[in-house]
C-alpha positions as CSV (number, residue, x, y, z in Angstrom):
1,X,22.7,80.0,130.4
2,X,19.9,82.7,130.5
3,X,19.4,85.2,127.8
4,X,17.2,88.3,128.7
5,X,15.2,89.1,125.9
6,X,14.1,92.7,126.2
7,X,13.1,95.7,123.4
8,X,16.4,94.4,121.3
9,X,15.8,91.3,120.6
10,X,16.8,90.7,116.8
11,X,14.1,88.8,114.6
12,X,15.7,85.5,114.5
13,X,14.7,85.8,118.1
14,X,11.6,86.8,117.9
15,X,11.1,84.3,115.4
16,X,12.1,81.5,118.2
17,X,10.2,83.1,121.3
18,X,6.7,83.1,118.7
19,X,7.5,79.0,118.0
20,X,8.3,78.6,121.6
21,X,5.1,80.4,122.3
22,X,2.9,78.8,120.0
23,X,4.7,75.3,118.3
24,X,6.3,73.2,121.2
25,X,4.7,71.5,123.9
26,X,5.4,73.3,127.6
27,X,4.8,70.8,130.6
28,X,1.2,70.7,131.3
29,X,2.5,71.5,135.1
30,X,3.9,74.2,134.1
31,X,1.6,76.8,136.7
32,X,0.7,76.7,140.3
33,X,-1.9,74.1,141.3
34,X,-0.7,71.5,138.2
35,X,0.5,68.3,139.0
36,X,3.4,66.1,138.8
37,X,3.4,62.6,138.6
38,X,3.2,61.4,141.9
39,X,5.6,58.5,141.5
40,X,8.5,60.9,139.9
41,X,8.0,63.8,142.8
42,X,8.3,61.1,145.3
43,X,11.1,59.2,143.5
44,X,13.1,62.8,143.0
45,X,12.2,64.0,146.8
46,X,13.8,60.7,148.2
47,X,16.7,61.0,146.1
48,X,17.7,64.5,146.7
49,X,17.9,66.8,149.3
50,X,17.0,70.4,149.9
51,X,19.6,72.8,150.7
52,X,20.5,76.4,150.0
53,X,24.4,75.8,151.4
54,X,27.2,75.6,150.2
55,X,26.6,77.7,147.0
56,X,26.8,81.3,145.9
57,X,23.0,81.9,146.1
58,X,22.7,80.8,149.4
59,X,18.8,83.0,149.4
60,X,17.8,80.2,147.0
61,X,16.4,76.5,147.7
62,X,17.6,73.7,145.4
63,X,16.8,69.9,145.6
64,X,19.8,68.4,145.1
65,X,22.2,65.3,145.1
66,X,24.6,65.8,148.0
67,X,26.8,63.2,150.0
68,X,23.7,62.4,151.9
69,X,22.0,61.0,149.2
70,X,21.9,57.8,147.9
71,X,23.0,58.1,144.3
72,X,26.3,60.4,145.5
73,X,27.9,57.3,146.2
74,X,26.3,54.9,143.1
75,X,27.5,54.6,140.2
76,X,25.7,56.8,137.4
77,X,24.6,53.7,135.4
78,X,22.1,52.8,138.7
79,X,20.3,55.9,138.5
80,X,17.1,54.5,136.6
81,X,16.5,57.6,134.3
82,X,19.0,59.6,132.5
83,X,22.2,61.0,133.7
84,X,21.2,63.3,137.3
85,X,23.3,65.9,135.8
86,X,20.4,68.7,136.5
87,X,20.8,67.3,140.1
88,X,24.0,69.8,140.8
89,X,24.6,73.1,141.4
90,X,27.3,73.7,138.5
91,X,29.5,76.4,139.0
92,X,28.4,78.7,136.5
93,X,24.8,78.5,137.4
94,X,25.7,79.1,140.5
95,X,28.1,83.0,139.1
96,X,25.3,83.6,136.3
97,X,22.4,83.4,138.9
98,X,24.2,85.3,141.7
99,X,25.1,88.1,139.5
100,X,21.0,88.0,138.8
101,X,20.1,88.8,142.3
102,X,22.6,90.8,143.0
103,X,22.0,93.1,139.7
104,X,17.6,92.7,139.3
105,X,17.9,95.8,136.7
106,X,19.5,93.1,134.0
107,X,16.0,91.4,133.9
108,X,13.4,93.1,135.6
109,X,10.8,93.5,133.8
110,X,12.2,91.9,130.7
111,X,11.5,87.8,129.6
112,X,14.2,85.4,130.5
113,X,15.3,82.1,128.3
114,X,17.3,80.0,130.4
115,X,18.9,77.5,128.2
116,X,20.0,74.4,129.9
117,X,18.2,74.9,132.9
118,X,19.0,72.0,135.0
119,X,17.9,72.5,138.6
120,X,16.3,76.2,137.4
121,X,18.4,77.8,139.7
122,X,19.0,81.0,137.4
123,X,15.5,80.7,136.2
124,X,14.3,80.9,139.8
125,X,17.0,84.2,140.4
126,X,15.5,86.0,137.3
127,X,12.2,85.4,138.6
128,X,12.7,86.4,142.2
129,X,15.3,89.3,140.2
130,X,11.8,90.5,139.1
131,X,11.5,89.2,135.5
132,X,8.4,89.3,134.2
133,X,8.3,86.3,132.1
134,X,10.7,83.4,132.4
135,X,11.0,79.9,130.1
136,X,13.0,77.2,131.4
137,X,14.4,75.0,128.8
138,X,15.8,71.3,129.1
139,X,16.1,68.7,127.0
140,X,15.3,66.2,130.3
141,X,12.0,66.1,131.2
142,X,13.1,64.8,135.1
143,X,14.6,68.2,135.1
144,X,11.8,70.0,134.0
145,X,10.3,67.9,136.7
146,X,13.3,69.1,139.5
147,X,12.3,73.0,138.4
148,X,9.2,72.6,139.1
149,X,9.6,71.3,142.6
150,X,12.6,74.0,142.9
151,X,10.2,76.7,141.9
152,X,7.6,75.6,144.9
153,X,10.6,75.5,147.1
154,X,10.8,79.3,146.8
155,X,7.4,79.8,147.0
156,X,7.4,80.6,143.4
157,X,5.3,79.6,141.0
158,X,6.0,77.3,138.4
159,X,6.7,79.1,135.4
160,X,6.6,77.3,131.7
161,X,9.5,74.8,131.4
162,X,10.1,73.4,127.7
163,X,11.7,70.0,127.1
164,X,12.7,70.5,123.4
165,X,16.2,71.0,122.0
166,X,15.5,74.5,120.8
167,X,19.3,74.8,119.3
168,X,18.6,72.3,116.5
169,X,15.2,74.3,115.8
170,X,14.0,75.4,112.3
171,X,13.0,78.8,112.0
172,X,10.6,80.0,109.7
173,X,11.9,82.1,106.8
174,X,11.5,85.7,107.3
């Protein structure tokens, strides 16, 4: 889910974007030229595949799990990290980031939250939409990870991707 935070944004808000900002760690990786641990990109780029078919966003490369992938067909409990679930296209990702490149004047220019990020697929169409600043948010770092990777697909760079639960957040009192 993305939330473009423009001139309105209330000061519960603003409270969050200020502890994003400044209380939570962000993936060191999180700009062009960082790294990723070389065992998980290789580990996540032989267990997924890039494609940009078969979805609504079609302009936009994803690593993914498809039926030519080894895990399709396994059961969940082999894959040796947490549930893949950032690993598919969900339907909704797939409207929500659509709707982005096909209407850029929703977020350019303005900072984007995607919440739940997953593969970063509507993180990736508010940036190439023209946002000026864009978070990614996940609670699973091997998605934060997959975002990354999917950002350099585009030939985008990485933008900050925070692996917090930011719904169970205190704010401070205002």
């Amino acid at each position: 889910m993305a939330f473009s935070l423009g001139w309105k944004t209330s000061r519960s808000h603003w409270s969050l974007l200020q502890a994003v900002s400044s209380g939570f760690p962000l993936f060191s990786w999180r700009t062009a030229g960082g790294c990723l641990d070389p065992e998980m990109k290789a580990y996540l780029e032989e267990n997924t595949e890039v494609t940009s078919s078969g979805s609504l966003t079609p302009e936009i490369q994803l690593r993914l799990l498809t039926p030519r992938c080894k895990f399709w067909w396994e059961r969940a409990e082999l894959w040796p990290y947490s549930d893949p679930y950032w690993a598919i296209y969900w339907p909704g990702g797939q409207a929500l980031s659509r709707y982005l490149l096909d209407n850029p004047d929703v977020v350019r220019g303005k900072s984007v939250l995607d919440l739940g990020s997953g593969c970063g697929a509507t993180a990736i169409a508010a940036k190439m939409s023209g946002a000026s600043k864009v978070l990614a948010n996940d609670i699973d770092p091997i998605a934060g990870m997959a975002i990354t990777l999917n950002c350099k697909l585009n030939g985008l760079n990485p933008f900050p991707v925070l692996t917090k639960n930011i719904l169970n957040t205190q704010q401070g009192k205002e």
